[in-house]
C-alpha positions, 0 to 999 in steps of 0.5 A, spaced: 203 590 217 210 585 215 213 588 210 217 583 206 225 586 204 226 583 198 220 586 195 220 593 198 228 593 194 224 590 187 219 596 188 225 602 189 227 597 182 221 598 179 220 606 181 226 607 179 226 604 172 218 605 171 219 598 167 218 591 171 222 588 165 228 593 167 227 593 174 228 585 174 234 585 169 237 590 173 237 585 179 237 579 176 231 576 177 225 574 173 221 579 170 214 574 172 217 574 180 218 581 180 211 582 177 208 577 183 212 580 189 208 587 186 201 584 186 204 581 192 204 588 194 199 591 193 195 585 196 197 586 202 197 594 202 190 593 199 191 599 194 194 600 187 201 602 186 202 603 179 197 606 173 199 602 166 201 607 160 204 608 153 210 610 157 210 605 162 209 605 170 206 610 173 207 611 180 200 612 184 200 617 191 201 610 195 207 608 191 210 615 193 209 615 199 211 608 199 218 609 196 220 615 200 220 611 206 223 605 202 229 609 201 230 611 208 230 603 209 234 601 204 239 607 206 239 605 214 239 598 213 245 599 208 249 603 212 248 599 218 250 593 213 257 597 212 258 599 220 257 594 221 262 590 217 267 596 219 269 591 225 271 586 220 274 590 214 275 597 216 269 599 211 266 604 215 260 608 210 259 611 204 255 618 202 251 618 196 252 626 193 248 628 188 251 635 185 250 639 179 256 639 174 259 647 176 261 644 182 263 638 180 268 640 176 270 646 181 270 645 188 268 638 189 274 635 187 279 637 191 275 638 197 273 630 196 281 629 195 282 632 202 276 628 205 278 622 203 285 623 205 282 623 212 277 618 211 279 613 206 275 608 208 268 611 206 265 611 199 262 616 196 257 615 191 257 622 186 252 622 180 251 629 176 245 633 173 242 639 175 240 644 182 233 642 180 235 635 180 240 634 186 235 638 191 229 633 189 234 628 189 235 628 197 228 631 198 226 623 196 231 620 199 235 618 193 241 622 195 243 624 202 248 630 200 244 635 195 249 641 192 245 646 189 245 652 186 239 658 184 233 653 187 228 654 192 229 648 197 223 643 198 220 643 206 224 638 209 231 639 207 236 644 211 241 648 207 249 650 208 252 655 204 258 651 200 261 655 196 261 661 190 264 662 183 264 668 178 262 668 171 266 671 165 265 671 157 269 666 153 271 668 147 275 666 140 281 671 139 279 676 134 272 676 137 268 684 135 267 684 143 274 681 145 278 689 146 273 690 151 275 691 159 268 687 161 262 685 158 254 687 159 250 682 159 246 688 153 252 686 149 251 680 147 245 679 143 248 681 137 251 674 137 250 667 137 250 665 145 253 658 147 247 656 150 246 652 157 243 646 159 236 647 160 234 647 167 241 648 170 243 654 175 246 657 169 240 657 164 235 659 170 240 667 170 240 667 162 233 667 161 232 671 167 237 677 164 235 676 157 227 678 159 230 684 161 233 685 154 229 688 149 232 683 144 231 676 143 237 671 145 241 668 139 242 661 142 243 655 136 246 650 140 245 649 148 250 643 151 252 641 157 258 641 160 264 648 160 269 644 156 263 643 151 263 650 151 270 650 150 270 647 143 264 650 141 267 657 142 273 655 139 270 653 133 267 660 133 260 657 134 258 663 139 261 666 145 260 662 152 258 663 159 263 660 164 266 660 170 272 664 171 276 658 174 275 654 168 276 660 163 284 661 166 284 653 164 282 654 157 285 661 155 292 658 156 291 655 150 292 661 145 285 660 142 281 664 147 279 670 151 276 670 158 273 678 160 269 679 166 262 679 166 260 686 169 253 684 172 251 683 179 249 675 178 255 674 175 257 671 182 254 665 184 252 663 190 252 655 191 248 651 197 249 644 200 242 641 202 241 635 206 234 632 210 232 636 216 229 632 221 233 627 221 238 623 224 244 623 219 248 617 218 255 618 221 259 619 214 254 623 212 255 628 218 263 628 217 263 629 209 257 635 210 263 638 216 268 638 212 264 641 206 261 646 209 267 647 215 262 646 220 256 642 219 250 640 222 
């Protein structure tokens, strides 16, 4: 069975968007073109790829499958396009890594400054969102370096040890809690929490301490992102969790206080994962190297 590039790429599109009118506007082309290569499509495989919703496209078990090893084309015939050119150009790869935002914010940057230093000619492709996301993110191709935190991998996927950070309480001057030494977990109950993203690391050991407590959690606002948390606690909104080496950023200010966070998952472990059992495109292997100091 042939199958036609073009269409296969306007069917990630069309996956990815869950609209035939948005994929066709994302790759500039007519949405009644991309809605014939799709019947097209589902001529040839002689199954159905999509149910119709309210909500919009919805993906059969055949589409699944179908986009997976999609992916894995698009990924391989992309890269092959870019060695390829490297003869030409110098241009020798990209790597798309998805990470949740701690790591971003920590570690990655200076780790892919250095890396970028040795290899200048390889791109990376970052995008952010949670552990949960970014291991489902390579485990469907979608990405092919995975930084996570607190997750149970998928099958299929190998993991790497990355890197680890501890958790401190961040709070306005002049807090009831700010002349303690440490801080338990137990303490702080009385007081509105900064609460984190929904599905991150962080609220996966928040909600886990909290079942602990005979006392329900105060959380009126919950976002995304430390230095949030920053203005949220500097407008005296609550106390916030976050890592130690933003909290030595924002105490120079004056405004806030940063004390040790006195419980064992206050350490957090960070994993890197990529796709077992496959070959890894060469840029892929040298960044994962040079994240994990030795790789696969």
């Amino acid at each position: 069975m042939r199958f036609d590039l073009l269409s296969l790429q306007l069917f990630v599109a069309v996956c990815e968007e869950q609209s035939i009118a948005k994929a066709a506007d994302r790759e500039h082309i007519a949405a009644s073109a991309v809605s014939k290569r799709m019947s097209d499509l589902e001529a040839r495989l002689n199954t159905p790829l999509f149910h119709r919703s309210s909500k919009g496209l919805e993906l059969t078990a055949s589409a699944h499958t179908l986009l997976h090893h999609s992916r894995v084309l698009m990924r391989d015939l992309n890269q092959m396009e870019i060695e390829l050119a490297h003869h030409a150009s110098g241009v020798s790869g990209q790597v798309r890594v998805y990470a949740s935002v701690s790591t971003i914010i920590q570690h990655l940057p200076d780790d892919l400054r250095d890396f970028l230093a040795r290899h200048s000619a390889i791109r990376i492709v970052l995008q952010e969102g949670t552990s949960q996301q970014a291991v489902e993110a390579v485990a469907e191709n979608a990405a092919d370096i995975g930084i996570f935190g607190g997750v149970v991998p998928r099958q299929g996927l190998k993991i790497f040890p990355y890197r680890a950070d501890r958790l401190v309480v961040l709070l306005p001057l002049g807090h009831p809690l700010g002349d303690r030494p440490s801080l338990r977990f137990a303490d702080l109950p009385d007081y509105d929490l900064i609460g984190p993203t929904k599905g991150s690391f962080l609220d996966s050991l928040v909600l886990r301490a909290a079942s602990d407590l005979s006392r329900p959690l105060k959380m009126p606002v919950r976002v995304n992102g430390f230095e949030t948390v920053r203005g949220m606690v500097e407008a005296e909104l609550g106390v916030g969790l976050v890592p130690e080496g933003c909290a030595a950023r924002y105490v120079t200010g004056g405004k806030l206080k940063a004390i040790e966070l006195d419980e064992p998952w206050a350490v957090r472990q960070w994993n890197i994962c990529v796709q077992d059992g496959q070959s890894l495109p060469s840029p892929v292997k040298l960044l994962l190297k040079h994240l994990t100091k030795d790789g696969a």
